[in-house]
N, C-alpha and C positions, 0 to 999 in steps of 0.2 A: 597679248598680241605682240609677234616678234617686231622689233624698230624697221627691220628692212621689206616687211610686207605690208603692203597698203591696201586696205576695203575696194571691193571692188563697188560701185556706187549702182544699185538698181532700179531706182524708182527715189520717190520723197513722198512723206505722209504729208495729206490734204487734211483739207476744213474739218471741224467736230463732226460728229451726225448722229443727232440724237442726245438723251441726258445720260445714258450709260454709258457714256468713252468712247467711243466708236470712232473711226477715224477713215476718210476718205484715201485713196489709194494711188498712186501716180505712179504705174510701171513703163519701165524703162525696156523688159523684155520681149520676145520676139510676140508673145501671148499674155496681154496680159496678164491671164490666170497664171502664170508662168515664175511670176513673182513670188509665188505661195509654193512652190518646190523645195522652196531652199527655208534651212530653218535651223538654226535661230537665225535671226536678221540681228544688223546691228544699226542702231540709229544716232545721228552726230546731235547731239543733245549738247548746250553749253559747252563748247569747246572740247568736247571728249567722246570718243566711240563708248554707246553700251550696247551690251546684248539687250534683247527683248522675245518673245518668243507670240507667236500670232494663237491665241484663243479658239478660235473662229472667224471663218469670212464667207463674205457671200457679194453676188451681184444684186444692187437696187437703180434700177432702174437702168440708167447707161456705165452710174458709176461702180464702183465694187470699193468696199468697207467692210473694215476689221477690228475685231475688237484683239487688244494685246493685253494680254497678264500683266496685270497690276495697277493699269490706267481702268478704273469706275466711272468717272463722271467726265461732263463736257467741260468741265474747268480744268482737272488732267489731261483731256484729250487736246483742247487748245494750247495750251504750254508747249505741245511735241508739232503743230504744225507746224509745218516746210521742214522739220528736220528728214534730211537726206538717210535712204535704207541701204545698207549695204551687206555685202558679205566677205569672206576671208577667200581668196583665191582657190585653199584648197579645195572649200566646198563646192567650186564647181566642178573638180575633178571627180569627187565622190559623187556628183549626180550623173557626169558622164559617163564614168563606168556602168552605175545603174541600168543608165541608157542600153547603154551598148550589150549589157547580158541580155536586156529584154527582147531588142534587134535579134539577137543570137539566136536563143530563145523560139521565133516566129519562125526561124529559116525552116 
């Protein structure tokens, strides 16, 4: 991560849910599910950005929860609540343009 670009901050991971890691989901963007676009995510864990990469997600019930590669159980998954999700700036440049061919695209 360059010194002069700072995460942009998306959401923060919630409470356990369930015994297989699984982790409750607090997005920040315009759609919830919106959250899940961008990937890898990175999460401020002890004082330091890491990558993590989302398994699978889904909606239960009002909330939506995710399992992340590498967290197994609810004792991994509790260690990471309230850590804050972020991403790197450019990535949202690379989904914008996405966008914008698919826009195109439609015309």
């Amino acid at each position: 991560m360059s010194s002069n670009q700072q995460p942009i901050v998306l959401g923060k991971l919630g409470a356990s849910h369930g015994i297989k890691g699984w982790l409750k989901i607090t997005a920040y963007t315009d759609s919830v599910e919106g959250i899940f676009d961008y990937s890898p995510w990175l999460i401020y864990d002890q004082g330091e950005w890491r990558e993590v990469k989302v398994s699978q997600w889904r909606s239960q019930g009002k909330a939506i929860i995710a399992e992340l590669e590498g967290v197994s159980s609810r004792e991994q998954a509790q260690m990471l609540t309230n850590c804050e999700i972020a991403i790197m700036p450019e990535q949202m440049k690379e989904l914008r343009g996405k966008r914008n061919k698919k826009e195109i695209s439609k015309k």
